[in-house]
C-alpha positions as CSV (number, residue, x, y, z in Angstrom):
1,X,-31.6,-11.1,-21.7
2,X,-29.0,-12.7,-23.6
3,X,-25.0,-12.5,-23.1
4,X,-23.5,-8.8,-22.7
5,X,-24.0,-7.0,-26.0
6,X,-20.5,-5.7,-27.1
7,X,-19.4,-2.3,-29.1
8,X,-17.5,-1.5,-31.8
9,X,-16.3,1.8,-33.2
10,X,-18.0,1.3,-36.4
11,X,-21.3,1.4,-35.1
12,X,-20.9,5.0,-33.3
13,X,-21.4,7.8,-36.6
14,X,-18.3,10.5,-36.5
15,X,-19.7,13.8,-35.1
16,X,-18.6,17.1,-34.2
17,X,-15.9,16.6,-31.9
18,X,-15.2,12.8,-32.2
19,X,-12.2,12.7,-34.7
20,X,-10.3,10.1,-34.4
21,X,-10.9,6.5,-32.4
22,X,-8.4,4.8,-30.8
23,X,-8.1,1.1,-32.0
24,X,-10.7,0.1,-29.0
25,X,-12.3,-3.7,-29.5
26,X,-13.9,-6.6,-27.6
27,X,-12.1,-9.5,-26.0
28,X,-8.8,-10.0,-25.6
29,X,-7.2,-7.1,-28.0
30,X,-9.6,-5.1,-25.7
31,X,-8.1,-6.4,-22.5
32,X,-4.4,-5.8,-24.1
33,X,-5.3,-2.5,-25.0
34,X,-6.7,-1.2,-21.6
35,X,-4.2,-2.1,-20.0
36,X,-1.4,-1.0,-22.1
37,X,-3.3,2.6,-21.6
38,X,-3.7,2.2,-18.0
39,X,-0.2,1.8,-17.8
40,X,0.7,4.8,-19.9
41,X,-1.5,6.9,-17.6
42,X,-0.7,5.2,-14.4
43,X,1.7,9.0,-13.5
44,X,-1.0,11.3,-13.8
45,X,-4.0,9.2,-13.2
46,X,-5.1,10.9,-10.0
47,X,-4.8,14.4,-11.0
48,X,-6.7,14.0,-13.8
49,X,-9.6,12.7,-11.8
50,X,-9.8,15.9,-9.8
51,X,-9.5,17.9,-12.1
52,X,-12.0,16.0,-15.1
53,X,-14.7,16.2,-12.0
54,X,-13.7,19.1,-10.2
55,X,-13.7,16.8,-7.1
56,X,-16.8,15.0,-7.9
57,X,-15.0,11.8,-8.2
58,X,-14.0,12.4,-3.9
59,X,-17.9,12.6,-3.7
60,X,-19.1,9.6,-5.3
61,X,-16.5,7.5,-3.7
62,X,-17.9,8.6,-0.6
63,X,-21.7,7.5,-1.3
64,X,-20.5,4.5,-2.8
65,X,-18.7,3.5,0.5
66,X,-22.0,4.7,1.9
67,X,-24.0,2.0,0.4
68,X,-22.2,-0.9,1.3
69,X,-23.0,-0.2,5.0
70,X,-19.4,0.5,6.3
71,X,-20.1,-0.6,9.8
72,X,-20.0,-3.6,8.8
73,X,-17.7,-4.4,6.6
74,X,-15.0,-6.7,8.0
75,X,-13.8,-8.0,4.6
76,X,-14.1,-6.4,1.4
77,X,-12.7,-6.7,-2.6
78,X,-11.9,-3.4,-5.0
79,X,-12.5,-4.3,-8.3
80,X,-10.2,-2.6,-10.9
81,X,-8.6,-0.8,-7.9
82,X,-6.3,1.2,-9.9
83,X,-4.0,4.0,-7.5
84,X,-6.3,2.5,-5.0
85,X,-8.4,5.3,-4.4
86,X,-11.8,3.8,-3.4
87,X,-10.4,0.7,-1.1
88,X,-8.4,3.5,0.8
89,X,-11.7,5.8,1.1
90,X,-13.5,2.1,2.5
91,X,-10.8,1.7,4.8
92,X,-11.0,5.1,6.8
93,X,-14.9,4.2,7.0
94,X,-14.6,0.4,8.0
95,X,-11.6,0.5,10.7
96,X,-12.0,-3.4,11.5
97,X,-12.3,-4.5,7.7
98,X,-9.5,-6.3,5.6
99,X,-9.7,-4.7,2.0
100,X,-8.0,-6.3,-1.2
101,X,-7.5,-3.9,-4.3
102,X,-7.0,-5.9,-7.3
103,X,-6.6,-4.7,-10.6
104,X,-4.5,-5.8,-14.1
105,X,-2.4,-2.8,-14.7
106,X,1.1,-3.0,-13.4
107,X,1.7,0.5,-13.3
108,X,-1.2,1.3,-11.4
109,X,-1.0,-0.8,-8.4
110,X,3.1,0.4,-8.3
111,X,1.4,3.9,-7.1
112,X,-1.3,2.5,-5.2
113,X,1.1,0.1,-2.8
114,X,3.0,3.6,-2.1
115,X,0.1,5.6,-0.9
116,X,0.0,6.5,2.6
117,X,-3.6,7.7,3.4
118,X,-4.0,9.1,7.5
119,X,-6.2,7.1,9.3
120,X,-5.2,4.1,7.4
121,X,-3.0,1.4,8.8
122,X,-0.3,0.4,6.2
123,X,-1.0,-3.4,6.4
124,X,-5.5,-2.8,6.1
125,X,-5.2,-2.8,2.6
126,X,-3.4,-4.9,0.3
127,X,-2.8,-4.6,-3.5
128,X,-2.7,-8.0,-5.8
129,X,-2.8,-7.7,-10.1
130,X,-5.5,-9.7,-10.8
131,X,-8.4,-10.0,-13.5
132,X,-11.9,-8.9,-12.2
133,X,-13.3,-11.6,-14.8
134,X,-11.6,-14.1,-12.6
135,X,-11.0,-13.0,-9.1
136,X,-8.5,-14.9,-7.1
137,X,-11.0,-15.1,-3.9
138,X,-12.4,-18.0,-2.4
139,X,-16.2,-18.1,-2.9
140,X,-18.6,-16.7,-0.1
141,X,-15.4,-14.8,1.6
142,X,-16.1,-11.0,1.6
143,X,-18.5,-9.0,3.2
144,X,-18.5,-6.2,0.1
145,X,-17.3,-6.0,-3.0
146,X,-17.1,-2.4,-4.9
147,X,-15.6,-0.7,-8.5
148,X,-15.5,2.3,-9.6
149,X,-15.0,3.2,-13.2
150,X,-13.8,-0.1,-13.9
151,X,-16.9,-1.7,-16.1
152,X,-16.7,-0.1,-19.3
153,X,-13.0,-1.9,-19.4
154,X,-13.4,-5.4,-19.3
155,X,-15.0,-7.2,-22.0
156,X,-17.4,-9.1,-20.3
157,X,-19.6,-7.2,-17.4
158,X,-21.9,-9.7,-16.5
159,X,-19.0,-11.9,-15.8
160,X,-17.6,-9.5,-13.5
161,X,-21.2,-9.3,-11.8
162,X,-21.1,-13.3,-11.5
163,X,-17.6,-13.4,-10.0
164,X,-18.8,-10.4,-7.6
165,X,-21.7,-12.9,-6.6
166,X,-19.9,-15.8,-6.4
167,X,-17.1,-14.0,-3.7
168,X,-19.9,-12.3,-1.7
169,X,-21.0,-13.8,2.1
170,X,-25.0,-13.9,1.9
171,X,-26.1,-10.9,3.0
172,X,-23.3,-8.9,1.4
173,X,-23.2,-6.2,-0.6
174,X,-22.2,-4.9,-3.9
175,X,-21.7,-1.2,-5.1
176,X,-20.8,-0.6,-9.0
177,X,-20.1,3.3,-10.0
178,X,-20.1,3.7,-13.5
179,X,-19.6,6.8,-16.1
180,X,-23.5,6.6,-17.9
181,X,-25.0,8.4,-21.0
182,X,-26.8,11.3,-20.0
183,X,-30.3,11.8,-19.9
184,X,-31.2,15.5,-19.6
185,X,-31.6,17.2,-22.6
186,X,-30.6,20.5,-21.8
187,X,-27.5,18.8,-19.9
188,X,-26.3,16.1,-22.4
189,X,-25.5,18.4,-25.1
190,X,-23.2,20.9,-22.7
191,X,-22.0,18.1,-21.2
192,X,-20.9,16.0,-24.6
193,X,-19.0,19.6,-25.5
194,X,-16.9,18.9,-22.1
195,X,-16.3,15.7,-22.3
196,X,-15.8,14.7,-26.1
197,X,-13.7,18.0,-26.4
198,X,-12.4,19.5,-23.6
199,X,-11.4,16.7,-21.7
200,X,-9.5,14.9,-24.5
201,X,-7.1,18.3,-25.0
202,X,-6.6,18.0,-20.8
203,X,-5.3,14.6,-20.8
204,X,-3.5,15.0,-23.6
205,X,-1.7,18.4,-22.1
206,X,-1.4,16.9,-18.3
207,X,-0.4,13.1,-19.3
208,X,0.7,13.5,-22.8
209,X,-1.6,10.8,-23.7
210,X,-4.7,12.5,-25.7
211,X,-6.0,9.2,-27.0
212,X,-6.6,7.2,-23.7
213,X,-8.5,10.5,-23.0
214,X,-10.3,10.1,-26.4
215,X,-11.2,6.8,-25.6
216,X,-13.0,7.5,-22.6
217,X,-16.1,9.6,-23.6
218,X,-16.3,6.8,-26.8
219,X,-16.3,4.2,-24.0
220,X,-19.6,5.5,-22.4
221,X,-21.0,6.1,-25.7
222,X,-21.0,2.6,-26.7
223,X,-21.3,1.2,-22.9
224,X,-25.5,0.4,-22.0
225,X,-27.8,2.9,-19.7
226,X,-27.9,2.3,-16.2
227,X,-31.2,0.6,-16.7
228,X,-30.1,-2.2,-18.8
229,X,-26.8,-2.3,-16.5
230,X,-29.1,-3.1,-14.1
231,X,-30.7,-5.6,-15.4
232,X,-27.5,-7.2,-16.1
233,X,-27.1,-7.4,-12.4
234,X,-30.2,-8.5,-11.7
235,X,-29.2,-11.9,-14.1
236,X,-26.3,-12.3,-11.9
237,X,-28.5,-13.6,-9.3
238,X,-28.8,-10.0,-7.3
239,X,-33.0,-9.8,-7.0
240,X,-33.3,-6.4,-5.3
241,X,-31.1,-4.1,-7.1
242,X,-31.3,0.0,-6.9
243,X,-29.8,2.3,-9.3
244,X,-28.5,6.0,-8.3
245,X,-27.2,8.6,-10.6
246,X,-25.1,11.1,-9.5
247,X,-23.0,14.2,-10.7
248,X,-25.6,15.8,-12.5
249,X,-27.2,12.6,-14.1
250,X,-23.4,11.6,-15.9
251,X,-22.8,8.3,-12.9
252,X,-24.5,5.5,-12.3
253,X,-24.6,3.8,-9.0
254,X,-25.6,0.1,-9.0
255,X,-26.3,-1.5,-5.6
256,X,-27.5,-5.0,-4.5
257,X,-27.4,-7.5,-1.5
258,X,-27.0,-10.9,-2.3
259,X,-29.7,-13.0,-0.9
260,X,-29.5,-16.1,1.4
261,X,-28.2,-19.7,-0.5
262,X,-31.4,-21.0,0.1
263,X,-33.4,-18.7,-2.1
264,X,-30.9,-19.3,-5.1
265,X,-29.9,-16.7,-8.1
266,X,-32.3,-14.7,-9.5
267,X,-35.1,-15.5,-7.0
268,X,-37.1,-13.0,-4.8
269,X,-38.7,-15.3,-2.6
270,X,-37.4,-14.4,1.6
271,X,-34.1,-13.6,2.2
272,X,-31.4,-12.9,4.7
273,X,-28.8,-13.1,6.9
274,X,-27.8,-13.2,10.0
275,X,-24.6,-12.4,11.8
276,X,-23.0,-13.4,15.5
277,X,-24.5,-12.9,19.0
278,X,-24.0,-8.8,20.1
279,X,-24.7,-8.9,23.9
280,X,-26.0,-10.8,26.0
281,X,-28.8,-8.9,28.2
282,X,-29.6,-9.5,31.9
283,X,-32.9,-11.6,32.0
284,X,-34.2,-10.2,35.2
285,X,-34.6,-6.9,33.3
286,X,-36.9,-8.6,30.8
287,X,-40.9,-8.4,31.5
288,X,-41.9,-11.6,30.0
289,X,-39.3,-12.3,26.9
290,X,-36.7,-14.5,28.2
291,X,-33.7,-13.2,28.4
292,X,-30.2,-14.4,26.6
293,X,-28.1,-13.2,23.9
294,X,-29.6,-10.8,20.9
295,X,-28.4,-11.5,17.3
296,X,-28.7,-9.1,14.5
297,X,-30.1,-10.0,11.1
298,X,-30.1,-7.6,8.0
299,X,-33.4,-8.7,6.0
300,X,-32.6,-8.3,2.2
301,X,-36.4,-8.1,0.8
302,X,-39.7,-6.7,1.7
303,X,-41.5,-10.2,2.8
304,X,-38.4,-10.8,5.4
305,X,-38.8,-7.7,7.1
306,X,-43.0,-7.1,7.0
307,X,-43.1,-10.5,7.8
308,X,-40.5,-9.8,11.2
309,X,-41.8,-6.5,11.7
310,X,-45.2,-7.8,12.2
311,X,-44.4,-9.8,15.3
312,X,-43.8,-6.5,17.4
313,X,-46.0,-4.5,18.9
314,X,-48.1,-2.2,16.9
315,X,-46.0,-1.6,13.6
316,X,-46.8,1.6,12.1
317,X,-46.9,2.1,8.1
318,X,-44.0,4.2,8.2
319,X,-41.6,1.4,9.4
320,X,-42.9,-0.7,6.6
321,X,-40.1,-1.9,3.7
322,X,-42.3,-0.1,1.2
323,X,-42.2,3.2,2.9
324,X,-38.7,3.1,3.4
325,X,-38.4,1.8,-1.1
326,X,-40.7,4.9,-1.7
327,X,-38.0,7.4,-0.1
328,X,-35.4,6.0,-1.5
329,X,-36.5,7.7,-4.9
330,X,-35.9,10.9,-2.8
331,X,-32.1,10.0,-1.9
332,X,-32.9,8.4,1.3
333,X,-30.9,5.1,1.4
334,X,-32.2,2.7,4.2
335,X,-30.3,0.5,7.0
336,X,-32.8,-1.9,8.4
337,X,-31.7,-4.3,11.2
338,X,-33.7,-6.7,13.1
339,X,-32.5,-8.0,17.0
340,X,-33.8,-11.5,17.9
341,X,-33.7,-13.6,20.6
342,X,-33.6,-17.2,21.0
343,X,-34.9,-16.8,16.9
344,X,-37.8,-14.3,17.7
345,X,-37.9,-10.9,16.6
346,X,-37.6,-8.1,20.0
347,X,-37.1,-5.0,18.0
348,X,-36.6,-3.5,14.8
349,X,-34.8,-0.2,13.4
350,X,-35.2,1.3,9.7
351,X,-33.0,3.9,9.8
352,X,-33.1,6.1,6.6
353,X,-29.6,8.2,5.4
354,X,-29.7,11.2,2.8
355,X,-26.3,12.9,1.9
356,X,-26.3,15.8,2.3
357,X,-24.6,19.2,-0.2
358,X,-21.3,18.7,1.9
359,X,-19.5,15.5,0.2
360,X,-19.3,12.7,3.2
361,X,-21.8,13.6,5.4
362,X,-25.6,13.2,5.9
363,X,-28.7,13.0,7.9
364,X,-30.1,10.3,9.3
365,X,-33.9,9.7,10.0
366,X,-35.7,6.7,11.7
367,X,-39.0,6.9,11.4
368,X,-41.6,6.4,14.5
369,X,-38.3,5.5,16.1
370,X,-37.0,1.7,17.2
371,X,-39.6,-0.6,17.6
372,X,-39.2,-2.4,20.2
373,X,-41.6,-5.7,21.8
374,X,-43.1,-4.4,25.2
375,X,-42.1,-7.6,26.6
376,X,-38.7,-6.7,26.0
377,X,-37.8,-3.7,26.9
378,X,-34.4,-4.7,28.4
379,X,-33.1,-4.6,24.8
380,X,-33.3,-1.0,25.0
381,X,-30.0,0.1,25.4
382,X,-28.9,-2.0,22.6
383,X,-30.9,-0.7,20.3
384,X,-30.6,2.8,20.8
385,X,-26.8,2.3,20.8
386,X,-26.8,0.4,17.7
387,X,-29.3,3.6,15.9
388,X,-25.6,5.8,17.7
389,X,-23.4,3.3,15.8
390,X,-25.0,3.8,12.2
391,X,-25.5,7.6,12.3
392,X,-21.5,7.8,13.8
393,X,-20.7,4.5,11.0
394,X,-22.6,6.4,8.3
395,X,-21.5,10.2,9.2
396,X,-24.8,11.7,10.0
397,X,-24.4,15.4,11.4
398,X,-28.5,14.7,12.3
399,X,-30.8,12.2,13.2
400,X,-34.6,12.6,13.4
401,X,-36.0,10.0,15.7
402,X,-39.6,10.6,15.2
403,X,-42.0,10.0,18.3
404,X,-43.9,6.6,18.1
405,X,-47.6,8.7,18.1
């Protein structure tokens, strides 16, 4: 796939409800004009979110911190940031981490830096005016990186994708969330009623700016599907990358990991990564495994973990990377995390998370529970602590640990 395709007006007929276009182009009149808007709505920003999606926007920001496995997050980068909204939802789920918003409108980050969210420490997140096209991070820094409703307003997305790769740790992950055309038949039509017409008369009446409020259905008219979005991130060098609508099919959520240095960009040959030493178990507990410190590693595709997995004793089929792929078409997001010693694989968890109809909480699921080498059973504790850690990390109210029979 070649460079990002870009949009203009003129190729979008006028129908129905779409009157008038705001002067909306590519490069850097685009840029100007984005953020001239973003500015001009910077007051009323937030209330129009909750009431455009009824709340829905709360919601997705929630999953979206979801996927980027909170636990674990110790530094992270808000793309597009805006009032600041989804770096402060990150921080109340990642206490530890260090989160920079960074965004090009002015007026926007002046509300964000005066938010006081509870639970959030005023110094955990920080606020610098920046371009997402050229992020002022060192490269290989952050432990995530996530945007929401940011992607339609630059004029280059697969540049953002690259500069999201190129800031990332190995290992790290990346969470887009993204307005997309709707599919459903029955739904689109209903839905383009809304959101061509309705919603354009709201922000006109709340923010007294009609046109920025225009622009936004246009935006997703001419923006791709989620599919070729996808794709786009896939070119970035992310190999494995899943795609999640939510809100009744009208957002996309794009999530990837990106793989180890030595497999390079757009490779799906074994990946992973690895992070520091989490205890250090008492050998004479051990029955055969020599005892010393257990590491954690996240494998990032199927070969790494099978491949891991195999080493324990009896595996089952339902602990297998492909399993855990095939639910995920059913909602179920997967964790998987492998404990080593002295660079040998002692146990394993695949611990599955579905969200459940109350926004920020789920249900957890492991199936056939830990597994766990019977020459190590001394890792025990650890792992059943770290499965406590995820579901408490992730919000589960529930977690099904089936029986290994």
């Amino acid at each position: 796939m070649g460079p990002n395709p870009t949009y203009s007006p003129r190729n979008v007929p006028v129908t129905g409800w779409i009157r008038r276009r705001p002067p909306v182009s590519v490069g850097n009149d685009k840029a100007a004009y984005v953020e001239a808007m973003f500015d001009a709505i910077a007051r009323r920003y937030d209330l129009m979110n909750r009431l455009m999606t009824g709340g829905l926007d709360v919601a997705s920001r929630s999953v979206t911190v979801d996927t980027v496995y909170p636990e674990l997050v110790q530094t992270a980068v808000d793309i597009g940031c805006g009032t600041g909204d989804l770096a402060f939802a990150l921080a109340k789920r990642a206490p530890r981490a260090r989160i920079l918003g960074i965004d090009f409108s002015a007026r926007m980050l002046e509300h964000a830096a005066i938010k006081r969210v509870s639970g959030v420490p005023s110094d955990q997140v920080r606020f610098l005016r920046g371009d997402g096209m050229r992020l002022p991070v060192a490269d290989d820094s952050t432990d995530a990186v996530v945007s929401a409703w940011v992607l339609r307003n630059v004029a280059d997305v697969s540049q953002v994708f690259s500069e999201a790769f190129r800031i990332l740790r190995p290992g790290g992950r990346v969470a887009f969330l993204e307005l997309t055309p709707v599919r459903s038949k029955w739904f689109r039509p209903l839905f383009r009623v809304y959101f061509h017409g309705v919603v354009p008369i709201l922000g006109r009446w709340l923010s007294g700016q009609g046109q920025a409020y225009q622009y936004l259905p246009e935006s997703v008219d001419r923006f791709p599907d989620a599919e070729t979005l996808g794709e786009i991130l896939r070119e970035a060098g992310f190999p494995d990358v899943s795609v999640r609508r939510l809100a009744f099919g009208t957002l996309a959520l794009h999530t990837a990991t990106k793989p180890d240095r030595s497999v390079g960009k757009s490779s799906h040959s074994d990946a992973q990564v690895s992070r520091p030493v989490i205890g250090n178990v008492n050998p004479d507990r051990g029955l055969g495994v020599e005892g010393g410190p257990l590491t954690l590693r996240w494998p990032v595709d199927g070969a790494s973990w099978n491949s891991s997995v195999a080493q324990l004793d009896s595996p089952h089929a339902l602990q297998s990377w492909e399993w855990a792929e095939f639910r995920r078409q059913a909602g179920w997001v997967p964790t998987r995390v492998l404990f080593e010693r002295g660079g040998r694989p002692v146990a394993a968890i695949s611990f599955l998370r579905r969200a459940t109809p109350v926004p920020g909480w789920g249900v957890g699921y492991v199936p056939k529970g830990p597994i766990v080498d019977s020459r190590a059973y001394d890792v025990w504790p650890e792992v059943l602590a770290h499965v406590a850690k995820i579901a408490k990390d992730t919000r589960c109210i529930f977690v099904k640990i089936d029986p290994d029979i």
